[in-house]
N, C-alpha and C positions, 0 to 999 in steps of 0.2 A: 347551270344556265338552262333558263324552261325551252322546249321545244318550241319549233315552228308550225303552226297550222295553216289549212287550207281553206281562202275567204270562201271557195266556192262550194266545195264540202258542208262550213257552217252554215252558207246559207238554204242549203235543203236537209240540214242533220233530222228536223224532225220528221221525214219521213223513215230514216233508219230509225228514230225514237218510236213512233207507232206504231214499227215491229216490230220491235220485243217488250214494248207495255200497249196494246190495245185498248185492253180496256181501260185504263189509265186514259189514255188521250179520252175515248169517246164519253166518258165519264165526265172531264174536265170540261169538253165541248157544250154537253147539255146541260151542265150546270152555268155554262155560260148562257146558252138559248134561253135558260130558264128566267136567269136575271135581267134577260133583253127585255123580257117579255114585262117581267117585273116593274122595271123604268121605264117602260113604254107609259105602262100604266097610272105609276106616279107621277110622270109629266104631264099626260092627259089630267089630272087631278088638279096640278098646277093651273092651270090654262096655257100654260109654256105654247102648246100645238096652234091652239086655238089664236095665241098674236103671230107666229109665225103665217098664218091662213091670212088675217087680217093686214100684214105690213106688205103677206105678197097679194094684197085687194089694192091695196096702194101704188101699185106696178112703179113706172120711174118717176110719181110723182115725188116731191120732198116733204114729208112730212112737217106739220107745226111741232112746236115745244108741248101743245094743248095736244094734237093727235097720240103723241109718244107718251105723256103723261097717263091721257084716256087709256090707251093699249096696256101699258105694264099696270098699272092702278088693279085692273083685274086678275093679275096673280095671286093666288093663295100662297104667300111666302111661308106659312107655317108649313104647308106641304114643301116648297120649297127648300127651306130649312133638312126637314128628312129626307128628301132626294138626295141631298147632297153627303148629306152624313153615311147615310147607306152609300152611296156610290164609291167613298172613301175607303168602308171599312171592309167593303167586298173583295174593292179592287187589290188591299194589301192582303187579303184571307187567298181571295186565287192566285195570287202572287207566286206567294208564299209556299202554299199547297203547290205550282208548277216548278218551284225551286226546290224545296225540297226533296223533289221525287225526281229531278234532272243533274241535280246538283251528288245528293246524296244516297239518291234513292229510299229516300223517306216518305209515309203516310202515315201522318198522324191525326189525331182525334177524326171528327165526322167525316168519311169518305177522302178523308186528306183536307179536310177541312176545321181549321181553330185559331184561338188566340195566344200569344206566348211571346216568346225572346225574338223569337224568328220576326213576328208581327208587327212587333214594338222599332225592334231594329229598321225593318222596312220602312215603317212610318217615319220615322226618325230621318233614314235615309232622304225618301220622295221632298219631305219637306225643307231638308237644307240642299238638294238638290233646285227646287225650285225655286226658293226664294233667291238663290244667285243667278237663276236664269232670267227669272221675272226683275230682279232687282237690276243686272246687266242692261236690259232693255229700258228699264225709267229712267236709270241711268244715263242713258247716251242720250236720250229723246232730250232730257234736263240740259245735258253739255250743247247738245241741238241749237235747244233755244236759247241757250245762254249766248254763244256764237253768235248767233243771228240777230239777238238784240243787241249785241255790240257791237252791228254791223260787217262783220268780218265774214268778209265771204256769204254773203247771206243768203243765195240763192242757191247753194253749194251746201251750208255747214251741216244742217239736218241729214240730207241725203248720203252725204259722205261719212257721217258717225255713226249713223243707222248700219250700215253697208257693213261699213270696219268690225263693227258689233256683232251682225250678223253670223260673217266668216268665225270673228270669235265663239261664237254663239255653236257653230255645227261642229267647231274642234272639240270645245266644250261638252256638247252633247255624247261624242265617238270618247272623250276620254272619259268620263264617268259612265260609261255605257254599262258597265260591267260590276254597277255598287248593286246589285241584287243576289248578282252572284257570289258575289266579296262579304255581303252581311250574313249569306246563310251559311258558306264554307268556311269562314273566321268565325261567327258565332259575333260577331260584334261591327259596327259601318264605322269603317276611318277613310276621310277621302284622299288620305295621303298614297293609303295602301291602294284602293281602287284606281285609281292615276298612276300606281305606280306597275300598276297589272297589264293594264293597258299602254303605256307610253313605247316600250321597246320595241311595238306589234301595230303599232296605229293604225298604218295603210290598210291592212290585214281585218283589223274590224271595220274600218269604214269602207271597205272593199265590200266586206262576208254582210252588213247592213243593210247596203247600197242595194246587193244585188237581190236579199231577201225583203226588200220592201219593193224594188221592182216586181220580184214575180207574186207578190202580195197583191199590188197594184191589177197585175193582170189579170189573176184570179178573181178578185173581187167585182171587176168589170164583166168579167162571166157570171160567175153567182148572183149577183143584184140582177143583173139583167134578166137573167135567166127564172128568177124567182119573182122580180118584178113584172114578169109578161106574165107567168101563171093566176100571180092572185091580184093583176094589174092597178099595179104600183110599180110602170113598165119608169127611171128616170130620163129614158130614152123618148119619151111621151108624155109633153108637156102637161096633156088633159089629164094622165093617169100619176102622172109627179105629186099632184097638189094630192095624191089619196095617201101619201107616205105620212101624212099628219094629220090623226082623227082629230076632228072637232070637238070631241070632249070625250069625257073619262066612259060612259054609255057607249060611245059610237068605237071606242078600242078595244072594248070588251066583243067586236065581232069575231065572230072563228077567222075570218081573211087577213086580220088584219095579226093578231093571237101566231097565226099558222105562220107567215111572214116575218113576224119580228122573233119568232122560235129559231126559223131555220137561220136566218140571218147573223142570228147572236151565236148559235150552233159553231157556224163557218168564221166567224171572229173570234170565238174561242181558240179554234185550232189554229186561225191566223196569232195570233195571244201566244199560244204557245210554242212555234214558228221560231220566233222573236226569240223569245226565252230560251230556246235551245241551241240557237246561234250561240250565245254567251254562254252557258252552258259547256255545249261541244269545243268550244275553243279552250276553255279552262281545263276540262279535259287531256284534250290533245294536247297542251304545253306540258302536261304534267305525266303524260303517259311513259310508263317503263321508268318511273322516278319516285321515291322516296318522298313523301311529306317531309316538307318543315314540324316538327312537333309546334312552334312557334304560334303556325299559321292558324293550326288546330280549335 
């Protein structure tokens, strides 16, 4: 039988983690900063910034079908296209790299950074992870309106299948929480296995989650703020709010804007890795002063 852990322990392990790997963490961090800074850039490219400026020009009016058309019409979706793909293959490369090195205490290829089983696995994972999340929610919206066109409870059937969904929806999330850590320590993603890591312990990670997204929350509210009044991009100030979104790909190449989206992506890395070591440390700890399964291996 795997040990018990502590929700409140996992949720600050990664400060015990950035004691004994330093450089690891601050490594990890500015290679986060670097690709904030990166996607700042390619969004500006898009015009992504530039409808965001424009739709909040439109304050509470309602836009036409003609307005919304005009507005997105101006996206360069072929940049779009690569934003997206890059953001995918990064997001499973730093994953991957913050599992391996939490999990196993592995670095492999560039600065713990490549492609491989680990990657593949991940991807594999995120993707039948989401499509039942995303698929859950069309789902219920479907049964919604199906209700409601058959008059049945009509004023009621959406909002209360939404709801139901919902609750589903954040069990769901706590019990898969832990397929990152299951694909790299197995060597392979089964969600039977991941669900089945998690189910004896539930309370325990939606506890050790809860409380590390909370003090994520508070943190962040310090740091944006704090970095928003220096290079004022204050969101605490309406007039300085609208500067969080250059106007075009020219206007994000400024050093304030460059310095801001560094430090910003800096401090979401290490919130990134946070996360990651909650599950992590918990895996851990069930398994401390115990013998592997060869099985699991």
């Amino acid at each position: 039988m795997l040990n018990k852990f502590s929700p409140s322990e996992a949720s600050v392990s990664v400060f015990e983690f950035t004691k004994l790997h330093p450089k690891f963490v601050l490594r990890y961090s500015l290679i986060y900063g670097v690709f904030q800074v990166v996607s700042v850039l390619l969004l500006a490219a898009t015009g992504y910034f530039g409808i965001i400026r424009k739709m909040a020009a439109m304050g509470s009016a309602t836009p036409s079908e003609q307005d919304i058309l005009s507005v997105f019409s101006s996206l360069n979706w072929v940049v779009v296209a690569i934003t997206f793909i890059v953001s995918i293959a990064f997001g499973t490369m730093v994953m991957a790299m913050a599992l391996r090195k939490t999990v196993n205490n592995q670095e492999i290829g560039f600065y713990g950074l490549t492609w491989g089983k680990d990657e593949n696995n991940l991807l594999f994972a995120m993707f039948i992870v989401a499509i039942i999340y995303i698929g859950s929610f069309f789902a219920a919206g479907l049964l919604g309106g199906i209700l409601a066109a058959a008059g049945i409870a009509v004023e009621y059937a959406t909002p209360v299948v939404m709801a139901i969904v919902t609750v589903a929806m954040i069990w769901f999330v706590v019990a898969v929480s832990q397929y990152g850590v299951i694909s790299i320590a197995n060597g392979r993603f089964k969600l039977k296995e991941v669900m089945s890591e998690t189910k004896p312990q539930f309370w325990s990670y939606m506890g050790a989650y809860v409380l590390a997204f909370i003090l994520a929350m508070i943190a962040s509210l310090i740091i944006q703020g704090s970095l928003g009044a220096i290079f004022g991009m204050s969101t605490f100030n309406p007039e300085n709010a609208k500067n969080l979104f250059p106007e075009s790909f020219v206007a994000a190449l400024r050093p304030n804007y460059i310095l801001y989206y560094f430090c910003m992506g800096t401090f979401s890395g290490f919130i990134n890795l946070a996360f990651v070591c909650v599950g992590s440390y918990a895996y851990h700890k069930k398994r401390e002063g115990m013998q592997l399964d060869t099985n699991e291996v």
